[in-house]
C-alpha positions as CSV (number, residue, x, y, z in Angstrom):
1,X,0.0,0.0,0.0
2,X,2.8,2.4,0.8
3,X,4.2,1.9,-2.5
4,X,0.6,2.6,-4.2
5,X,0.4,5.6,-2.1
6,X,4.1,6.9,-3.3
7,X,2.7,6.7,-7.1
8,X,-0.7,8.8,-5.8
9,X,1.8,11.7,-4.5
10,X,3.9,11.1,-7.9
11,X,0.3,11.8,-9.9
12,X,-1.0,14.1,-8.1
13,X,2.7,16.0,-8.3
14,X,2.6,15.9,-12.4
15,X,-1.9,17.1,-12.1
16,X,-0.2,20.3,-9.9
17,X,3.0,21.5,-11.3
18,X,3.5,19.5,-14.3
19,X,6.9,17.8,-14.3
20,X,7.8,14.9,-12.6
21,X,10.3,15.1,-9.8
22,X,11.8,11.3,-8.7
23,X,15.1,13.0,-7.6
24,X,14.6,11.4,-4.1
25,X,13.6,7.7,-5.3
26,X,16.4,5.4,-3.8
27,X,14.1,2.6,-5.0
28,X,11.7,1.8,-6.9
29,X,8.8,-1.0,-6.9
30,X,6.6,-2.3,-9.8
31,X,3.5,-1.5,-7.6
32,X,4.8,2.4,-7.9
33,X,6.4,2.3,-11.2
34,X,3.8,0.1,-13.0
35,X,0.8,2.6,-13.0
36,X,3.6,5.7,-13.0
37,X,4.7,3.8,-16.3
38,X,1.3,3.6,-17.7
39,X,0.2,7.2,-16.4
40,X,2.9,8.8,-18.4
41,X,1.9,6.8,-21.2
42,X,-1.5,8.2,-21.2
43,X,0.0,11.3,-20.6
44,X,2.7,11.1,-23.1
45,X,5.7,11.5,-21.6
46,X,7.9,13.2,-24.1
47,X,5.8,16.2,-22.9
48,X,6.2,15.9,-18.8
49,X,9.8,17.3,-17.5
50,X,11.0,14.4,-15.5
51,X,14.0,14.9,-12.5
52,X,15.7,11.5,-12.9
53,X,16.8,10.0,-9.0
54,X,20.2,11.7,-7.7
55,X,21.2,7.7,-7.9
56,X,22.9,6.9,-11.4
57,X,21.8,3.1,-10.7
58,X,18.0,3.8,-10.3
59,X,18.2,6.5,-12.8
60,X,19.4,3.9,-15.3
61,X,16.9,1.2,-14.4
62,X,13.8,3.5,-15.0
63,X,15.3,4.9,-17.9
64,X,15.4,1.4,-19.3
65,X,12.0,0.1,-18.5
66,X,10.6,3.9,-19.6
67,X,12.4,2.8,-23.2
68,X,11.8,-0.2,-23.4
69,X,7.6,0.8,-22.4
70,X,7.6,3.5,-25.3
71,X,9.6,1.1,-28.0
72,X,8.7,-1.9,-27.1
73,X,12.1,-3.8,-26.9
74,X,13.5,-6.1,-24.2
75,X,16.3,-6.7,-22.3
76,X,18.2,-9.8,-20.7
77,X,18.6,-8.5,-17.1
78,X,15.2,-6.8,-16.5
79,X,11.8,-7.8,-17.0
80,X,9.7,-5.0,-18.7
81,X,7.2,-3.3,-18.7
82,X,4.9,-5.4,-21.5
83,X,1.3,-4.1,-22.7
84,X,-1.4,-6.5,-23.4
85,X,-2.8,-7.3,-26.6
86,X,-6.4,-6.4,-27.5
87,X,-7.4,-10.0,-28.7
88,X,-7.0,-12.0,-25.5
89,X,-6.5,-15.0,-28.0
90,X,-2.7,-13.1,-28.3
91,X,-2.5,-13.5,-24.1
92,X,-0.5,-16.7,-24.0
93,X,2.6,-16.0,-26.4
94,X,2.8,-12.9,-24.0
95,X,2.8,-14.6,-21.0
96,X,4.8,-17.3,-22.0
97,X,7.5,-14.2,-23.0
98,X,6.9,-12.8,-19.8
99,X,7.9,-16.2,-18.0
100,X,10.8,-16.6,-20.3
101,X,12.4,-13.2,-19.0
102,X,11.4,-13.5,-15.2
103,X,14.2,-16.7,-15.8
104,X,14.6,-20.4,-15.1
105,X,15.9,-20.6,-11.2
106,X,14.8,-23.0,-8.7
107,X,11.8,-20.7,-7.7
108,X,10.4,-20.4,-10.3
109,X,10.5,-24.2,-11.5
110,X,9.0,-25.3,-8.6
111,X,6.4,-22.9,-8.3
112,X,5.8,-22.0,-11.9
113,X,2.0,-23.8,-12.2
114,X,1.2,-21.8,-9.1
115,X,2.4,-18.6,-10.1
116,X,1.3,-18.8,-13.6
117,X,-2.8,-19.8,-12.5
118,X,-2.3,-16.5,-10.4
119,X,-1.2,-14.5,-13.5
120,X,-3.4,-16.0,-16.1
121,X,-6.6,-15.4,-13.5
122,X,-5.3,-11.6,-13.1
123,X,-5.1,-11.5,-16.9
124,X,-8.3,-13.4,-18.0
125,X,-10.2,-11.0,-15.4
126,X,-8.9,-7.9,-17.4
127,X,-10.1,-9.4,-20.9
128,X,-13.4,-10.7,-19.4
129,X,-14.6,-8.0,-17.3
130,X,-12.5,-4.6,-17.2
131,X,-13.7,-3.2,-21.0
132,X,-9.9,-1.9,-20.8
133,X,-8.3,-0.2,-23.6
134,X,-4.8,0.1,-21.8
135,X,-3.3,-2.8,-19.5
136,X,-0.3,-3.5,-18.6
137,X,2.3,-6.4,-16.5
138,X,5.5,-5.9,-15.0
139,X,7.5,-7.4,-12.5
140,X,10.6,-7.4,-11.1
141,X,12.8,-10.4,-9.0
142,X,15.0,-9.6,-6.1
143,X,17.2,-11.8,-5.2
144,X,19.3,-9.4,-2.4
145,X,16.0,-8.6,-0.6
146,X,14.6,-12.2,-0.9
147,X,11.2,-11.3,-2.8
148,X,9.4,-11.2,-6.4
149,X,7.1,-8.3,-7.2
150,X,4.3,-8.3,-10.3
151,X,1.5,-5.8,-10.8
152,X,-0.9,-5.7,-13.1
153,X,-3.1,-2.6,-14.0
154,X,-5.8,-1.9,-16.3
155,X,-7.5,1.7,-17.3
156,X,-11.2,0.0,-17.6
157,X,-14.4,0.1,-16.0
158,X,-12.9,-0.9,-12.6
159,X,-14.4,-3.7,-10.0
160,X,-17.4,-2.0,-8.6
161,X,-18.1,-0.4,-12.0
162,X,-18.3,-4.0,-13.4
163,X,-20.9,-4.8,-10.6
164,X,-22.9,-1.9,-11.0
165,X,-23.5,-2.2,-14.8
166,X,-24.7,-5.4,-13.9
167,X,-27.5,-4.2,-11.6
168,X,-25.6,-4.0,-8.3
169,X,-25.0,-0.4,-6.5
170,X,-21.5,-0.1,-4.5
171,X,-21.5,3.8,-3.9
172,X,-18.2,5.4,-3.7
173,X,-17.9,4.3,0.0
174,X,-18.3,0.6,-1.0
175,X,-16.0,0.1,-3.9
176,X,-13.6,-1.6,-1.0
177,X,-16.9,-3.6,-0.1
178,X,-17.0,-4.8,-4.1
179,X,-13.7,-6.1,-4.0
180,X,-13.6,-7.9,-1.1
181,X,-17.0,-9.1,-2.8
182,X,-15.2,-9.9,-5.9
183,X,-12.0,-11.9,-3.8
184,X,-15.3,-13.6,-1.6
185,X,-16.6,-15.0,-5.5
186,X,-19.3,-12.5,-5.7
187,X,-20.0,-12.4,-9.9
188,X,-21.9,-10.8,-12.9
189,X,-21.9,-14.0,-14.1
190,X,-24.1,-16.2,-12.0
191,X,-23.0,-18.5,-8.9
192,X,-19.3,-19.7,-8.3
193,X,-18.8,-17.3,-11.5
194,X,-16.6,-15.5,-9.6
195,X,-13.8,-12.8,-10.8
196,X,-11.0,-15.7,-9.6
197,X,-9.4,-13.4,-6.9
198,X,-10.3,-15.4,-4.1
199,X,-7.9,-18.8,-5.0
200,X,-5.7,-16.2,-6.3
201,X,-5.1,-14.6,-2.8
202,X,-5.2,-18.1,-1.3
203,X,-2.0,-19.2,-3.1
204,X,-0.1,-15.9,-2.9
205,X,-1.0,-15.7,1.3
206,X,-2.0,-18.8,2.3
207,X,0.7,-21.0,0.0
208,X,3.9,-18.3,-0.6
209,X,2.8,-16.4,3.0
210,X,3.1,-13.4,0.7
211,X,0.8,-10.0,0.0
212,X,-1.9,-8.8,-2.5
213,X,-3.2,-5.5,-3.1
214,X,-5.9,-4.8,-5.1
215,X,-7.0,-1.3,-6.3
216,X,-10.1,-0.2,-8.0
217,X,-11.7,3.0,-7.9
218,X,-12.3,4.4,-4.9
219,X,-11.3,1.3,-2.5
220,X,-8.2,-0.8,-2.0
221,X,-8.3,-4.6,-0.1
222,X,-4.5,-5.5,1.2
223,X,-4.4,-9.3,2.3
224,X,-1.5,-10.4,3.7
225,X,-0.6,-12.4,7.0
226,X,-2.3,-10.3,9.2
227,X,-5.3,-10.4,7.5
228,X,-7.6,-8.4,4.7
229,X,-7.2,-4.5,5.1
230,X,-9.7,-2.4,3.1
231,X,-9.4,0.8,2.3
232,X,-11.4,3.9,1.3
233,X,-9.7,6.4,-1.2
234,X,-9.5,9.9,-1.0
235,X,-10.4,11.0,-4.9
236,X,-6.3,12.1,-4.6
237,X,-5.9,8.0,-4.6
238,X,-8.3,7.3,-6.9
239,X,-7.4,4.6,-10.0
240,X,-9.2,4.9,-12.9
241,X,-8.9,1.2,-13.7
242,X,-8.1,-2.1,-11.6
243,X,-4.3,-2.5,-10.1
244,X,-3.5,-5.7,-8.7
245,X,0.2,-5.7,-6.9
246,X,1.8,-9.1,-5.3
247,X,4.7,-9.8,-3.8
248,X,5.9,-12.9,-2.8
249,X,9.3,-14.4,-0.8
250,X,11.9,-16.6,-2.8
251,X,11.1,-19.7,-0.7
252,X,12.4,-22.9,-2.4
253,X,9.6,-25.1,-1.6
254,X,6.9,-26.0,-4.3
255,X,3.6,-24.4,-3.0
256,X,1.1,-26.7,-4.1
257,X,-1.7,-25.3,-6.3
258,X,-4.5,-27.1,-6.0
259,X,-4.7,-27.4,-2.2
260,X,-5.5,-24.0,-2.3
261,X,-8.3,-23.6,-5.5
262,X,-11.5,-25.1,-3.6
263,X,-10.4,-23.2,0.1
C-alpha cells in the first residue's frame, strides 16, 4: 500500500505542477512504477519534464524500463514493462514471453504452475470483465532482498463499476466492499462465477505467505498475514482502472496449487 500511495503523490505532483520530480527515489517498486509507467503513457511522456533520482543506478533502471515501455524492446537483465494485446487470443505467447524473461531458477520451476494460475486469472479477469483499452504487466525479482514483485493494472471500468453495470450499487464508500465481494466470489456471471481473486489470494498468502493489493476505484483490499485490510480512497488515490500488486518471498519449496483452489 505504501508503494501505491508513493505513485498517488507522484500523480498528483505531475496534475499540480506539471513535471515529474523522482530526484529522491532510492528505489523503486513495480506496484509504484507500473501505474507511474502507464500514467505517463496516457499522458505522453515526451511532454512531462521528468528529475531523474540523484542515484545513477536507479536513474538507469527507469530509464530502461521507460524505453523499453515507449519502443517496445527487451532486455536480458530486466523484466519489462509489456502491454497486453487487444485479442485476448494473443494472451498466452505474452505470457509465455513474460515467463521466459522472469528466468529459469529453482523458484520459479517449482512454483511455476502456481504462479502462472495467479497471473493467467489476473489477466483473464482484465479481458473478461475490465472493457480496458490500456493494461499493462511488469515485474521485477529480487534476489538481495529475498522477494518477487508483479502488478498488473488496467484503465477499464474498474471492480465496482463491473458490478454496478450489472444491476448491483456499490456507492463510492463501498467500492472496497465490491472487491472484497469480488475476492469472496461475488460475480456478474451467476454463482461460483466469480472474478477468480479469491484462490488467487489463497496461493499468494496462504501457499507463498506473501501480499496482494488490489485497487479499484475508490477502494483498496491488502491481504496479507495479518489479515484483509480495506481501504477507502481519498479522490487524490483514486485509479481509474483495476491494479492488482503481489509480492511474494523466494522460498524454495513447491507451493502446491490445488490445495488452495476449492479453500
Amino acid at each position: 500500500m505504501k508503494c501505491y500511495v508513493k505513485f498517488c503523490q507522484h500523480r498528483q505532483h505531475i496534475e499540480t505542477s506539471s513535471e515529474l520530480d523522482l530526484t529522491d527515489e532510492i528505489f523503486i517498486y513495480p506496484s509504484t512504477f507500473t501505474p507511474l509507467l502507464a500514467y505517463l503513457l496516457a499522458l505522453d511522456s515526451d511532454e512531462i519534464p521528468i528529475k531523474w533520482p540523484k542515484d545513477e543506478s536507479v536513474k538507469n533502471y527507469m530509464l530502461t524500463i521507460l524505453r523499453s515501455a515507449k519502443t517496445g524492446k527487451k532486455g536480458a537483465t530486466y523484466i519489462p514493462f509489456i502491454p497486453l494485446p487487444k485479442e485476448k487470443t494473443q494472451a498466452d505467447k505474452i505470457l509465455t514471453e513474460f515467463w521466459r524473461l522472469v528466468g529459469e531458477d529453482e523458484f520459479i520451476k517449482n512454483n511455476y504452475s502456481s504462479l502462472n494460475y495467479v497471473l493467467g486469472e489476473f489477466v483473464s479477469n482484465i479481458y473478461e470483465h475490465s472493457e480496458f483499452t490500456n493494461a499493462y504487466i511488469m515485474a521485477q525479482k529480487y534476489s538481495s532482498k529475498g522477494f518477487v514483485e508483479l502488478c498488473v493494472v488496467d484503465d477499464g471500468i474498474t471492480i465496482p463499476g463491473s458490478f454496478n453495470k450489472h444491476g448491483y450499487n456499490y456507492n463510492d464508500n463501498e467500492h472496497a466492499q465490491a472487491i472484497r465481494d469480488a475476492i469472496n466470489g461475488k460475480s456478474t456471471k451467476g454463482p461460483d462465477r466469480g472474478f477468480g481473486l479469491g484462490t488467487s489470494a489463497n496461493i499468494i498468502y496462504k501457499g507463498f505467505k506473501g501480499e496482494i493489493l488490489v485497487v479499484s476505484c475508490l477502494g483498496a483490499v491488502g491481504i496479507s498475514q495479518k489479515g484483509m485490510q480495506p481501504y477507502i480512497l481519498r479522490e487524490s488515490m483514486r485509479y481509474n482502472g483495476t491494479l492488482i500488486a503481489v509480492r511474494v518471498p523466494l522460498i524454495t519449496e513447491k507451493v502446491d496449487l490445488y490445495a488452495y483452489i476449492e479453500q
